[in-house]
C-alpha angles and dihedrals in degrees: 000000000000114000107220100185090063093050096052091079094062087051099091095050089049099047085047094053093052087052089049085047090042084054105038079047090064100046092050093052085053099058091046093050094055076050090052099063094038089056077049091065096030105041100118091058094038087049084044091048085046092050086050112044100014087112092054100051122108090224139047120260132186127228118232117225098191135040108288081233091059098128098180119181111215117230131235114275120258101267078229113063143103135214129208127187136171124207123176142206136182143204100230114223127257142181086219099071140078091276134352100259136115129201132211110220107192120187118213124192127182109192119188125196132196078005104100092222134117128263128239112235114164140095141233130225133206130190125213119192113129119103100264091046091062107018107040096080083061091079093062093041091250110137118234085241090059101035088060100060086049083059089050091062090056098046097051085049091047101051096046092063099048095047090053104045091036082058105035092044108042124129087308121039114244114217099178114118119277140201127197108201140188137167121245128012131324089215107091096205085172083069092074096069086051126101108242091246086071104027084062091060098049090044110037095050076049102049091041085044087058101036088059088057094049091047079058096050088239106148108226107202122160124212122218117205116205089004119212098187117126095189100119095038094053089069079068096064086065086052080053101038114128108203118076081255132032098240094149082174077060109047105005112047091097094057083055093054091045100056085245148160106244123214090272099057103094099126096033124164082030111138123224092238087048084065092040102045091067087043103046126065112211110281101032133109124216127222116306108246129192122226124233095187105156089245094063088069080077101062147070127287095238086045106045102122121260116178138171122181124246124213101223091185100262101047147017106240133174114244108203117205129180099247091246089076084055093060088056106056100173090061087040087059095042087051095047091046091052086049089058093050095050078044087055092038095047091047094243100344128054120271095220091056099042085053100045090048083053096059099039104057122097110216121193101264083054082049087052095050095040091061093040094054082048087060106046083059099051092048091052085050084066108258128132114187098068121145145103124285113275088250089057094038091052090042084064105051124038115215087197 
């Protein structure tokens, strides 16, 4: 139990260093917006520089494939149109419980709008339970807890696709317009640690799973609430940097050894949506960029990830695309256009997403009568000595 009259005393230092960071935040917008103008004038020789020494930066910088100035309003959404999306959840294994097993919950929703039909909202479950289920990621020392949320990944990706082209080509053909949607990036930075053996399994099952979705003309796109990501803003340390080139292995590679800030790093731990949120207006996108994160190298052209960030009224996010949507504006605009309407329905986050993450989750009485319908089968099996550990067993029930 958390003791909140101990914690009131910490309460006024707290409260002071969030007014010193408040303040230390607005004087670092401000230095990259005066960059920000400056990488404006100066964007063909920063894209040339890029095209130069990016393999030789110590950070990862996206490339911008429209003008920084680019201000686009998106349009209204086809009154016509479904979205489909795909979240997932699990039930992480335990040798505490009744058996060692884990199961993936992922919730699917289909929404249709100006089409007089009914909505899908429902999950399904999978249990995993047999040897090379839980033991196989150990021979590549990746631990089950972690494997499974890889799993999870695929699952999501796969069923997606499946939802959407099993809607959109049935016995006759649909032609309204369509969104695939999922929640996070589609850049699986955790793939990079992996060996190539795994992070085969994780990628290939992804990338069949969107080109399906693309051979069907279905937009993906993934929306990123409260984004992190530093990848645009990062084009504004070449603008700062202050060597005639930008060779961080040259001049920086001590700062790096030393744990230190290098000369660029005027704004740092400045976000890219913290730039974005004082230059968009609701309702506007900002230039498409395209990602040159190390683990697209991995993937397919078509697939290779493009994103700009859209301002929904209440908050900057990032939008991800594959980069053959790019290459189709009038589809990219449509399915923007279609991810500001689920913003506006879902009052700041979509509506597709928010549901699909609701049936999806798995909450504690859905964990009971999991293990208890575990139970009732192992005990029909046969077997008699069936329970959870005495730790568990005591956790769940004070004597005090």
């Amino acid at each position: 139990m958390l003791d909140l009259t101990k914690l009131a005393g910490q309460m006024p230092a707290l409260g002071q260093h969030f007014r010193q960071e408040a303040t230390a935040g607005h004087q670092r917008l401000e230095r990259a917006q005066e960059l920000f103008f400056q990488a404006q004038q100066h964007q063909t020789h920063l894209l040339n520089t890029l095209t130069e020494w990016g393999d030789r930066l110590f950070f990862a910088v996206a490339r911008p494939l429209e003008p920084l100035d680019t201000r686009v309003v998106i349009g209204e959404a086809p009154v016509n149109h479904s979205v489909f999306a795909t979240d997932g959840s699990q039930i992480a294994p335990s040798h505490h419980e009744i058996a060692y097993c884990y199961l993936l919950n992922i919730g699917r929703v289909m929404l249709h709008y100006g089409q007089n039909l009914h909505p899908l909202l429902d999950s399904v479950p999978e249990v995993y339970f047999r040897p090379e289920d839980l033991y196989a990621s150990r021979r590549w020392g990746i631990r089950t807890e972690e494997w499974l949320g890889h799993r999870r990944t695929v699952l999501e990706a796969e069923r997606l696709a499946a939802l959407a082209c099993r809607w959109v080509s049935p016995p006759g053909p649909h032609s309204d317009p369509n969104l695939a949607m999922v929640d996070g990036s589609l850049i699986y930075w955790f793939l990079e640690s992996l060996p190539q053996e795994a992070r085969n399994q994780i990628l290939d099952p992804i990338l069949a799973a969107w080109e399906t979705l693309r051979q069907a003309r279905i937009p993906l796109v993934s929306y990123i609430s409260a984004p992190r990501s530093v990848e645009s803003i990062n084009l504004l340390r070449l603008q700062a940097c202050p060597h005639e080139s930008p060779n961080c292995v040259s001049h920086c590679e001590g700062c790096q050894a030393e744990e230190r800030k290098t000369p660029c790093q005027i704004f740092d731990p400045l976000r890219d949506s913290s730039l974005w949120q004082g230059i968009l207006s609701p309702g506007q996108r900002g230039p498409i960029w395209s990602s040159n994160a190390r683990i697209l190298e991995a993937y397919a052209p078509a697939m290779r990830v493009c994103f700009c960030y859209v301002h929904g009224g209440s908050e900057v996010a990032r939008v991800e695309f594959p980069a053959w949507l790019v290459e189709d504006s009038e589809l990219l605009n449509q399915s923007l256009a279609i991810v500001l309407s689920q913003i506006e329905k879902g009052f700041g986050y979509p509506v597709a997403l928010a549901e699909a993450h609701n049936q999806a989750v798995v909450r504690g009485g859905d964990r009971r009568r999991f293990f208890a319908l575990l139970e009732q089968q192992l005990v029909k099996t046969g077997l008699r000595s069936v329970g959870p550990s005495y730790k568990e067993a005591r956790k769940r029930n004070t004597v005090v």
